[in-house]
C-alpha positions in Angstrom: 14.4 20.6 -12.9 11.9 18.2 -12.6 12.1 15.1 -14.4 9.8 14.0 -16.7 8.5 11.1 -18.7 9.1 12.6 -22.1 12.8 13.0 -20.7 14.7 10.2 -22.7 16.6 8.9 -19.8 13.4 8.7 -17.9 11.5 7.4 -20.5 15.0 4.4 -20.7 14.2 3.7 -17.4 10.6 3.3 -17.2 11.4 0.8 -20.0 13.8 -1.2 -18.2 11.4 -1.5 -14.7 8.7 -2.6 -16.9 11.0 -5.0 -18.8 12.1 -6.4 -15.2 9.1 -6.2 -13.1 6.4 -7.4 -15.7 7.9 -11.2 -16.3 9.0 -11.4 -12.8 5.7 -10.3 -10.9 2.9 -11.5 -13.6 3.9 -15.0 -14.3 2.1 -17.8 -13.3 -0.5 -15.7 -11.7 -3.0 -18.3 -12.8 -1.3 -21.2 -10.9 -4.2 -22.5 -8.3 -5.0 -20.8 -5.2 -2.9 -21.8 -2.7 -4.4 -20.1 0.4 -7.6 -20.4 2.2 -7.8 -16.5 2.1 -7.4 -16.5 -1.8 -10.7 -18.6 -2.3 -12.1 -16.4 0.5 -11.6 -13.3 -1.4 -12.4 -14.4 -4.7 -16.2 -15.6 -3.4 -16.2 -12.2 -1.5 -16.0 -11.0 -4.7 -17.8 -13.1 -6.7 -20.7 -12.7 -4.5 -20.9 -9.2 -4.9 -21.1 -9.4 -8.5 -23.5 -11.6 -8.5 -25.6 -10.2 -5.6 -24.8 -6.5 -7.1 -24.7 -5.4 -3.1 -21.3 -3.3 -4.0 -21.9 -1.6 -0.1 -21.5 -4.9 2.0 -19.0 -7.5 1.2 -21.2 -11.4 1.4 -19.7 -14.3 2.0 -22.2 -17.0 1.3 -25.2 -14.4 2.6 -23.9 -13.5 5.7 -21.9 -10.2 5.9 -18.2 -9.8 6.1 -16.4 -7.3 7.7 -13.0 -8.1 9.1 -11.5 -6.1 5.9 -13.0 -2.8 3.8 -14.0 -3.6 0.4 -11.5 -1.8 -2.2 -9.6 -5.5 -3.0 -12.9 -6.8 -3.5 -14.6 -4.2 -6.2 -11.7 -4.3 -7.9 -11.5 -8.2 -8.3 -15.4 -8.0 -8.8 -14.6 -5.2 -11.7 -12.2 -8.3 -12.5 -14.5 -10.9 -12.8 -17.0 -8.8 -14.5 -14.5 -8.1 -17.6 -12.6 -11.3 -17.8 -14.7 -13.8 -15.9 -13.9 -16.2 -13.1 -10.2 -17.8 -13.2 -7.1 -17.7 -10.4 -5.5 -15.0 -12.1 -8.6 -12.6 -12.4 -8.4 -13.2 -8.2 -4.7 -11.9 -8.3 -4.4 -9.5 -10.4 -4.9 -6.7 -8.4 -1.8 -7.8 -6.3 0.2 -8.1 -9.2 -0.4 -4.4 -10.4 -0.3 -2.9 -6.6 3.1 -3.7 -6.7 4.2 -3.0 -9.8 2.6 0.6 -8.9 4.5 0.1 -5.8 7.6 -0.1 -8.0 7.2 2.7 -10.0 6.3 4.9 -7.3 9.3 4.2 -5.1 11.4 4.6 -8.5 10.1 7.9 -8.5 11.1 9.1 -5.2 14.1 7.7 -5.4 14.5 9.8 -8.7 13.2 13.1 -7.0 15.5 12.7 -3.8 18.5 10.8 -5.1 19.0 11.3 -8.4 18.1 8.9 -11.5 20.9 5.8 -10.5 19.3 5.6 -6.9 15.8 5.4 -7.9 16.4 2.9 -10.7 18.5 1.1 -8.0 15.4 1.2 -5.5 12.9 0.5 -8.1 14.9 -2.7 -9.3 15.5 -3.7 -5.8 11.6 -3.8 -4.9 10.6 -5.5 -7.8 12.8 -8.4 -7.6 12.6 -9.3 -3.8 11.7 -12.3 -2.5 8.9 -11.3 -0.6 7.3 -9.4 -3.5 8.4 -12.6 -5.8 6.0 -15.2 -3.8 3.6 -12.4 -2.4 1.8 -11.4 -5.5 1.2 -14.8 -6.5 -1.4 -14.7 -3.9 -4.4 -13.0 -3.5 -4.0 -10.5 -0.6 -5.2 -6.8 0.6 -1.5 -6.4 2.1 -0.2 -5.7 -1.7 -2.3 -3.1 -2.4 -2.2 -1.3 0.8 1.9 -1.1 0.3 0.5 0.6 -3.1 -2.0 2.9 -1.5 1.1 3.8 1.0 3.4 4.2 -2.0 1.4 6.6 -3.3 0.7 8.5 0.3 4.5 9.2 0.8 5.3 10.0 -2.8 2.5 12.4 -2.5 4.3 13.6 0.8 8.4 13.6 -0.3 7.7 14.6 -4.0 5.6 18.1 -2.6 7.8 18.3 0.3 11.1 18.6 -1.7 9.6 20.5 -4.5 8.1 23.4 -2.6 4.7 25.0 -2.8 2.2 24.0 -4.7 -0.2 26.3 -3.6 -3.7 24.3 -3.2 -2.8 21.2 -4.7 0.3 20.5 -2.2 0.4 17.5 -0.4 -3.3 16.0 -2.0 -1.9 12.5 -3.0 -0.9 12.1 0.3 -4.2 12.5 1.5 -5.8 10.6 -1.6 -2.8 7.7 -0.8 -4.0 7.6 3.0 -7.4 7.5 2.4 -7.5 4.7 -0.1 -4.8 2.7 2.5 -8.0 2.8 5.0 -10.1 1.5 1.8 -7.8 -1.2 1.4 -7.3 -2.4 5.3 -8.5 -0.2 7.6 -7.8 2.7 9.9 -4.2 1.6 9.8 -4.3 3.3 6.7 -4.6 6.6 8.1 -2.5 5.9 11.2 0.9 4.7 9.5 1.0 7.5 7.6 0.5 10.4 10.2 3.2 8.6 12.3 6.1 8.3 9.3 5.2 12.1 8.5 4.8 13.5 11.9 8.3 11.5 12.3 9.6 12.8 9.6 8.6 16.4 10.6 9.9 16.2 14.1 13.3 14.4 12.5 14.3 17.1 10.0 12.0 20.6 11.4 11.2 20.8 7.5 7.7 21.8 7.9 5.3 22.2 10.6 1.5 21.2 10.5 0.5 24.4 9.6 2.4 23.3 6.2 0.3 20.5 5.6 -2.6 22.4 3.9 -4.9 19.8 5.9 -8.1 21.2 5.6 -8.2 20.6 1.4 -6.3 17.1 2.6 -9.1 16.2 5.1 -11.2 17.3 2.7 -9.8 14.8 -0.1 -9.9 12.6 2.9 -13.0 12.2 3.8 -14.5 12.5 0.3 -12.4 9.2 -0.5 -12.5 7.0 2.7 -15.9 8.2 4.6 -18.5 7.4 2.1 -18.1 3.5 2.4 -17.6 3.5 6.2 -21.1 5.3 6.9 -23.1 3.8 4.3 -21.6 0.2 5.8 -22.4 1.7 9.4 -26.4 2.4 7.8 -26.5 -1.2 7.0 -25.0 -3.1 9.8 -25.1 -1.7 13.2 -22.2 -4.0 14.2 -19.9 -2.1 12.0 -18.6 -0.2 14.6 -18.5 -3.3 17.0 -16.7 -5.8 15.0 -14.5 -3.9 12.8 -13.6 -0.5 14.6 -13.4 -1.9 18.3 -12.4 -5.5 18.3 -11.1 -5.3 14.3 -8.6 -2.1 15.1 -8.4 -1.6 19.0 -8.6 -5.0 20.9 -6.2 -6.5 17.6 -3.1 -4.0 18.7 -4.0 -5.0 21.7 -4.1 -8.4 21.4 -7.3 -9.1 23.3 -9.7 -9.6 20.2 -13.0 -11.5 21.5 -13.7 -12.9 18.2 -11.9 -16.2 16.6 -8.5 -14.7 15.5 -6.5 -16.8 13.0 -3.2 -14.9 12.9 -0.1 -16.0 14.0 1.6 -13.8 16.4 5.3 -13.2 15.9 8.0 -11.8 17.8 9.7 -8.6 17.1 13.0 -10.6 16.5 10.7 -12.9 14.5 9.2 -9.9 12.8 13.1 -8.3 11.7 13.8 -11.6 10.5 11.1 -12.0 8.2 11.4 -8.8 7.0 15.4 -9.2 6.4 14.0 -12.6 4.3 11.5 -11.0 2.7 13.6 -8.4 1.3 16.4 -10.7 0.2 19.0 -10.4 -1.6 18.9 -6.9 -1.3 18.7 -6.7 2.3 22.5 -8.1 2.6 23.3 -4.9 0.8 21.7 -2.5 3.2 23.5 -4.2 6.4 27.1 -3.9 4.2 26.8 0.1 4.4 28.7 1.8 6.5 29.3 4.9 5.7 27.3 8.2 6.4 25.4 9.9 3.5 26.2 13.4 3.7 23.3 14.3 0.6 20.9 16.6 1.4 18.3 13.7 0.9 19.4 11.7 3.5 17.6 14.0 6.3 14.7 11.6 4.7 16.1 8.4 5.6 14.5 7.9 9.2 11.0 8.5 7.3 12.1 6.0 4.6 13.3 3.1 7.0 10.0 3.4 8.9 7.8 3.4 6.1 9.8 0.3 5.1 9.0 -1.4 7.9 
């Protein structure tokens, strides 16, 4: 049976995440901006209020383009209703992970039963990581969220069976707002954790994946800014599909890069810190999971990652 929100002890738990997650990921949102790329992104966004250019992020005049715009309409939208302030810039991190929440609660719910998705729901509101992270203004928060929602839309449809038309379109919908949020790696982490996923566990083949609705849904969500940016600045395709995508993995950008680069052992490290406590917990188990879910766990870990 599928659960529902009207079903008491779904309805208890909903309760309890917001009850957790709420205090713990909106307070002090309105402490001052820490990072260089929060008062970037909050006069990205004020500029295109102001400017009412909602096509082209400005930063004073001269076009940005090193990330899409979704983070920055919705801070503008922000800033339109409540005015300028820290918290109006961080807002939009703060709910992207509470979404983030809620969505893996569900999953959990669908694949492992109510206890395991509370558990996981719980666990990725109160992290570390999540605890520092959405008190800064960041595209990285909602893309999690815009992933969130890709593989729910893939595991829920997956497990339930057919939907007939519908099947699989918030996956789609989920990978092409991840590609709003930062770019083509939007669309390519979640064709790899699927086509993973469908080589791990011979569930489904592509011809299950009713992709031409999905590219449909795809390309009505995620094309529409991309060409209209590519009408306006014929660098688009320079800057942020060659150098921004391709020479980045490669690590031979020709523009001023200001990342850090970290290690792989440097990367699991962070990641294990990031995720603490809970991340103690997952190196303390042992034992095999013999539940029919568990097929899923490969796609999970990698989509964690």
């Amino acid at each position: 049976m599928r659960p529902s929100y009207r079903n008491t002890p779904d309805r208890r738990q909903l309760l309890l995440l917001l009850a957790v997650s709420v205090p713990f990921l909106f307070a002090k949102l309105g402490m001052p901006l820490l990072d260089p790329d929060e008062g970037l992104y909050a006069s990205i966004a004020r500029e295109m209020l102001e400017r009412g250019d909602w096509a082209i992020p400005h930063i004073n005049g001269v076009p940005y383009l090193e990330k899409p715009p979704l983070y920055f309409w919705l801070t503008a939208f922000t800033f339109a209703l409540f005015g300028y302030s820290e918290w109006a810039v961080r807002l939009w991190s703060a709910l992207a992970t509470l979404g983030a929440v809620l969505l893996t609660w569900r999953i959990g719910l669908h694949l492992c039963g109510r206890r395991a998705g509370l558990l996981a729901g719980l666990v990725l509101a109160t992290v570390v990581g999540n605890g520092l992270y959405v008190r800064k203004a960041s595209t990285d928060q909602l893309f999690v969220f815009c992933l969130a929602l890709a593989m729910y839309g893939f595991l829920d449809d997956v497990e339930r069976g057919s939907r007939g038309r519908t099947r699989f379109l918030w996956f789609y919908a989920g990978a092409a707002l991840a590609v709003l949020a930062k770019g083509f790696i939007g669309l390519l982490f979640p064709l790899l954790i699927v086509g993973i996923g469908l080589a791990w566990t011979r569930r489904l083949s592509w011809r299950d994946l009713n992709l031409v609705r999905g590219t449909a849904v795809f390309v009505l969500i995620a094309a529409p800014w991309h060409v209209l940016a590519a009408l306006h600045s014929p660098t688009l395709f320079e800057f942020y599909v060659i150098d921004n995508h391709l020479l980045r993995f490669l690590d031979a950008r020709r523009f001023v890069e200001d990342d850090v680069p970290i290690s792989t052992v440097g990367f699991l490290v962070a990641s294990f810190l990031w995720a603490f406590p809970w991340s103690v917990f997952a190196l303390a188990r042992s034992e095999p999971d013999e539940a029919p879910a568990a097929r899923w766990r490969p796609v999970i870990v990698i989509w964690a990652l």
